[in-house]
C-alpha positions in Angstrom: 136.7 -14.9 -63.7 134.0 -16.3 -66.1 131.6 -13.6 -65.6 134.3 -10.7 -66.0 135.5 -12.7 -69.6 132.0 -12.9 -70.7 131.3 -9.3 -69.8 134.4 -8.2 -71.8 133.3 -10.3 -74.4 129.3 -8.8 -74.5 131.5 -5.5 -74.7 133.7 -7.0 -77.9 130.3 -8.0 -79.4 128.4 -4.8 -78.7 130.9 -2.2 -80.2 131.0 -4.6 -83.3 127.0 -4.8 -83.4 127.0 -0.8 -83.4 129.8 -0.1 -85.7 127.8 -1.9 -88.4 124.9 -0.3 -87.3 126.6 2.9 -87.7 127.4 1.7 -91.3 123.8 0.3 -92.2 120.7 1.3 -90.9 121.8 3.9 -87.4 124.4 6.2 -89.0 125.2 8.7 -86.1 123.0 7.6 -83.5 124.7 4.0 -83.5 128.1 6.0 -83.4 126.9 8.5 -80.5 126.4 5.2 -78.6 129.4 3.2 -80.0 131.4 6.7 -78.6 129.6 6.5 -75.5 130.9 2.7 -74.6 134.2 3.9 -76.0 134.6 6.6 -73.5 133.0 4.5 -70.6 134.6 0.8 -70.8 138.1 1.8 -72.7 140.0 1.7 -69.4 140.2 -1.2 -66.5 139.3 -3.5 -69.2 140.6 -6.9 -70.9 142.7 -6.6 -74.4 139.4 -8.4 -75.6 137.0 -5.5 -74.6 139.5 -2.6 -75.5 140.7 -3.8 -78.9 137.3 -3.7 -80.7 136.3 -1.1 -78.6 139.4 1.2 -80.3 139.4 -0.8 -83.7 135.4 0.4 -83.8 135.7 3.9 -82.7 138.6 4.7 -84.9 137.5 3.0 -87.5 134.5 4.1 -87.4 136.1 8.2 -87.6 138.5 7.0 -90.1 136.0 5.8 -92.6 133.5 8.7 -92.6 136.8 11.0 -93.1 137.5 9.0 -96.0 134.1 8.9 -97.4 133.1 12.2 -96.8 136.6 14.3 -97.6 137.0 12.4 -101.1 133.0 12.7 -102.0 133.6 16.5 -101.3 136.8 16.9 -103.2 135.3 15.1 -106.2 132.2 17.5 -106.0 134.5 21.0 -105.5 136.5 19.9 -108.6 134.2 18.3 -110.6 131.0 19.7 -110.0 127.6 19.0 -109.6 126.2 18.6 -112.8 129.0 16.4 -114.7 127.5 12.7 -115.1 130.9 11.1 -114.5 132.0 12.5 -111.1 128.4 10.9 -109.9 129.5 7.6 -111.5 132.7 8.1 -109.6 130.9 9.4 -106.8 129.4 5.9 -106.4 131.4 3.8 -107.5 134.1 5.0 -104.8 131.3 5.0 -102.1 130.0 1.6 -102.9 133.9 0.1 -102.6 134.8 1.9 -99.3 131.4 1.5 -97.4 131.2 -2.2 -98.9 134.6 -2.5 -97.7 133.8 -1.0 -94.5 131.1 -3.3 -93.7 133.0 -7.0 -94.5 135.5 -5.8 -92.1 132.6 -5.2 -89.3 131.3 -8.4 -90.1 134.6 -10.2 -89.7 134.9 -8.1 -86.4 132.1 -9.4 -84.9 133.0 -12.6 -86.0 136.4 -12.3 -84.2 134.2 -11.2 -81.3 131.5 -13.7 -80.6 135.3 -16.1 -80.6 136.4 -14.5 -77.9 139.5 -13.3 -80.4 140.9 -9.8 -80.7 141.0 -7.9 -84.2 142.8 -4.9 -86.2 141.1 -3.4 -88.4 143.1 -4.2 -92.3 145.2 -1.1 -93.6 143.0 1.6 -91.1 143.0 -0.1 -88.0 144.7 1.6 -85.1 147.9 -0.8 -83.9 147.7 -1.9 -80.5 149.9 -4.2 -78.3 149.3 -6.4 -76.3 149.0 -5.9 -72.4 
């Protein structure tokens, strides 16, 4: 039983580990692999495992949806050469990837404890087994 709850917690640790990696330094090949765990480990195992291994994948989707659909729609109407739709081009980057990244690090802080986590306001609900 010990080695199955500390394999289920290396898993826990792992996604969080890639989903900021996804966010900081790997974006896409840190989420090819974070989709690759997600596919493989998502069934048979404990609520540990699975709920940052779904908080991390969704999350993960749902934040580059939100980054990359509002970026575009402030470009399409405001253009490319207006000054302020680049200040508000970084300015709403720098709050949801900043954003983003506090709730990965208190992910994998709810992960090294052995503790389950949903993801604030975009997390995907999920009961308990």
């Amino acid at each position: 039983m010990q080695s199955l709850d500390s394999n289920n917690k290396k898993i826990a640790i792992v996604a969080e580990l890639l989903y900021l990696a996804n966010l900081l330094f790997l974006p896409g090949l840190a989420f090819v692999l974070l989709a690759y765990m997600f596919i493989k480990y998502r069934r048979g195992q404990s609520y540990l495992a699975k709920s940052h291994l779904t908080q991390t994948f969704y999350t993960s989707l749902i934040g580059a949806a939100l980054i990359v659909i509002m970026i575009g729609m402030l470009l399409f109407f405001g253009g490319f050469d207006n000054a302020y739709i680049w200040m508000w081009i970084i300015l709403y980057f720098t709050l949801v990837h900043s954003t983003l990244v506090v709730f990965g690090a208190l992910g994998l802080a709810k992960a090294m404890s052995s503790q389950p986590w949903q993801y604030p306001i975009i997390g995907r609900y999920l009961p308990k087994d």
